[in-house]
C-alpha positions, 0 to 999 in steps of 0.5 A: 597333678604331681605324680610321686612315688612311695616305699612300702615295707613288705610286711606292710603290702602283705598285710595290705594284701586281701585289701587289694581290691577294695584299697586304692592306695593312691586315695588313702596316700592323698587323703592321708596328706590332705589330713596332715595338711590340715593339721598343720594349717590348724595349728599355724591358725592357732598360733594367730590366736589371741591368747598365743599371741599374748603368751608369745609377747610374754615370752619376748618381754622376759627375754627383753628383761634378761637382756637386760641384765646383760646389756651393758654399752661397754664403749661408752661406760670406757669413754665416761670412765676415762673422762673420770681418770683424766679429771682425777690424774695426777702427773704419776699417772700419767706417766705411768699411763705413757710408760704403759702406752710405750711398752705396748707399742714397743711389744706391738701390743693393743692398746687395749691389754695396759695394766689397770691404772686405778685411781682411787673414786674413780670408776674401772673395768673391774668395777663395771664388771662388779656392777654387771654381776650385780645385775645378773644376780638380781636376774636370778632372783627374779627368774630361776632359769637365769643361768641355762638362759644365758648358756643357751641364748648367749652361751655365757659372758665373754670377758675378754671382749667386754675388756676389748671393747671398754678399754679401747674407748678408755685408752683411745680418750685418754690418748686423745686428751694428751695429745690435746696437751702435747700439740700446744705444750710442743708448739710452745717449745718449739717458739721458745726455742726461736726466740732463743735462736733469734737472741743468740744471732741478735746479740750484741757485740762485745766491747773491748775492756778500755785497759785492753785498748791501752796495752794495745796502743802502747804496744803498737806504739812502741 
């Protein structure tokens, strides 16, 4: 048995006064815990029963659907979006993808803060953004409660990091791709440039002009 000690306020031991011989405060202490014990096992029993149980799955199927409407894989969305762009550029856009690319480099700056490089037809962040509004609207129709949900589960939308996270993929495919095109482009360079050498050392000797090789012999011979 563990022995513990309470605090009574005067006003009540006062009251309690004429009780005394009759009251064993340490009996009405047990049996008022013993009761509240009791209470609270009821309830986590009732918590097991099948009807909480359902309206707990309720509960986690609306949160799923909420979820949902904000769940966006933003990664993969840049990676798809970027393929779209390299299909569609033409040599101005990427050069103004390399002149962006330069100046973050040259600023120490992510790569992830270029400037939008829109090519009509072909999806970007902004419009992504516009598909997630879409479905944070069909969100509210369906559940009222949308938005004090979403303060209070999610604490809003985080532009900033969904832009983080689209463009690193989009600009880290796009790299990819040119690099892809540079490595070859730059060997090919590289092996016109020896076969250039290579001509130049093998060329052959020029020939004297016949003329010239006359004045020669008459001059030597006079």
């Amino acid at each position: 048995m563990v022995r513990i000690g309470i605090n009574i306020p005067n006003e009540l031991m006062k009251r309690l006064e004429p009780l005394k011989r009759e009251l064993n405060i340490s009996q009405v202490c047990r049996e008022a815990l013993t009761a509240k014990a009791e209470g609270h096992e009821r309830m986590l029993f009732r918590l097991e029963n099948d009807d909480v149980a359902l309206a707990i799955d309720r509960l986690l199927e609306q949160e799923k659907e909420l979820l949902a409407a904000i769940s966006f894989d933003w990664q993969t969305l840049g990676w798809e979006d970027a393929a779209c762009w390299v299909k569609a550029a033409s040599d101005d856009n990427w050069n103004d993808f390399l002149e962006d690319i330069a100046w973050l480099d040259e600023n120490d700056k992510p790569h992830w803060e270029i400037r939008p490089l829109f090519i009509d037809g072909v999806k970007h962040l902004h419009h992504r953004e516009m598909e997630l509004h879409g479905c944070m609207e069909q969100a509210r129709q369906r559940n009222p409660g949308f938005d004090r949900w979403l303060r209070q589960r999610q604490g809003g939308i985080d532009y900033q990091a969904i832009k983080r996270e689209y463009m690193t993929a989009w600009t880290a495919y796009i790299s990819a791709v040119w690099e892809r095109y540079r490595q070859p482009l730059v060997e090919y360079l590289e092996t016109v440039e020896k076969e250039r050498l290579e001509a130049w050392r093998n060329r052959p000797r020029p020939d004297v002009p016949a003329h010239m090789l006359a004045d020669f012999q008459r001059q030597t011979h006079n």
